[in-house]
N, C-alpha and C positions, 0 to 999 in steps of 0.2 A: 672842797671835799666832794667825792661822787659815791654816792651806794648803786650798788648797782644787784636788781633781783629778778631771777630765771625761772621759771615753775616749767618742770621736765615731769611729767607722769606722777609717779609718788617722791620728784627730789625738788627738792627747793635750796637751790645756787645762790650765794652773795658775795660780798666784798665790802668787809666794812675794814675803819685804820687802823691796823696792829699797835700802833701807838708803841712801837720799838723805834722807830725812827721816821722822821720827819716824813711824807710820800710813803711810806711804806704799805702797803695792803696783805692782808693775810686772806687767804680763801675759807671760808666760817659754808658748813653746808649742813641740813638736816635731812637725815635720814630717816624718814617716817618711818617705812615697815617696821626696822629698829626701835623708833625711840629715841633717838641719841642726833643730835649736835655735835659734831666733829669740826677739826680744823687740819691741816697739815702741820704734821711734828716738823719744826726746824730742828735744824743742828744748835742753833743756840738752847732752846729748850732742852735739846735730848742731855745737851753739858748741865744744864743747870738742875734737870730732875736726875742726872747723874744714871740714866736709862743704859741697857744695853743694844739698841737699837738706835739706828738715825733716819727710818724710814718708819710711816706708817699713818693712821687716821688718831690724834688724841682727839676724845672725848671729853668735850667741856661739859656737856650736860646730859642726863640722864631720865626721861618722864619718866616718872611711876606707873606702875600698871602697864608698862609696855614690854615686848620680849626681851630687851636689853636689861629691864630690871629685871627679870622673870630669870635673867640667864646669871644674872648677877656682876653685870659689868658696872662701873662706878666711873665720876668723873676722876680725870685722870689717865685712867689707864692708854694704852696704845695698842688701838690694833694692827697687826700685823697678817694676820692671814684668815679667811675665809673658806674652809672646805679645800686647803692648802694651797690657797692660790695667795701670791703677795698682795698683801695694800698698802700702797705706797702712801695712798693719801687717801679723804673722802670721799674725791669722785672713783678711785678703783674699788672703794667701801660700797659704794652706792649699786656699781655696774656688778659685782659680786654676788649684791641679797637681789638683785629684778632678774638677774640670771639664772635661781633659785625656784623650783617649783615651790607654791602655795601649802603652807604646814610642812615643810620639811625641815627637821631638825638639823641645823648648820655647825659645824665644829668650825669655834671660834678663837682663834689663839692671839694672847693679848699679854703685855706687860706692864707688873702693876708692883711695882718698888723694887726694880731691880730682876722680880722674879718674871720668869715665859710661865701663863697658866693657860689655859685652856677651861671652856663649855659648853655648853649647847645652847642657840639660840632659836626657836621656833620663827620661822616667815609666815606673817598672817597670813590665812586665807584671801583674804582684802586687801591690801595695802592703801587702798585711798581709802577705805573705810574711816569715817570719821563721827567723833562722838556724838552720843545722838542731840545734847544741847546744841551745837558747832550746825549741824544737818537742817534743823529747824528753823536756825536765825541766819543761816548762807543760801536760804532757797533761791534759785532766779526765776 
């Protein structure tokens, strides 16, 4: 089995086993400015949560206190578009919010039981900003 991990600016890239089938790998990426842990929506997923969409970033987790909570996105849902741009997957999620001037409120459209809702997510000021316990015990 290989994991394999990329630290890009504020994205942090992986590959761990989907555990759908034997070799299978799924692409798992966190979006810091967000908040959120995203994966690429398969088609098998999109059948089984019975979604209207087959494209897009699902959201497996959500930190507290971050804009993704702030905006009210929850695990689950699926993003689909950013400032009406498509996101196919996590890395177009990713390239979306750094593309995003600092504090600008992002209309964020996403699918969350069948329904398309929409909200605003604010892009920190900082995006590697990190909390100040993490700052003190990561010094080099």
């Amino acid at each position: 089995m290989r994991t394999l991990a990329l630290v890009m600016g504020a994205v942090l890239v992986g590959s761990w086993p989907s555990g759908e089938e034997a070799g299978a790998e799924e692409e798992c990426m966190e979006v810091r400015p967000l908040g959120v842990v995203a994966h690429t929506l398969t088609s098998e997923e999109a059948k089984l949560r019975g979604t209207i969409v087959e494209r897009g970033a699902l959201v497996s987790e959500v930190a507290p206190r971050t804009p993704a909570s702030r905006g009210g996105l929850r695990r689950g849902d699926v993003i689909i578009r950013i400032e009406n741009q498509p996101v196919a997957d996590p890395c177009a999620l990713a390239d979306a919010i750094e593309a995003l001037p600092r504090g600008f409120a992002a209309d964020v459209e996403f699918v969350r039981g069948g329904i398309t809702r929409q909200t605003a997510v604010v892009v920190p000021a900082s995006p590697d900003a990190k909390p100040a316990a993490s700052r003190a015990s990561g010094r080099h």
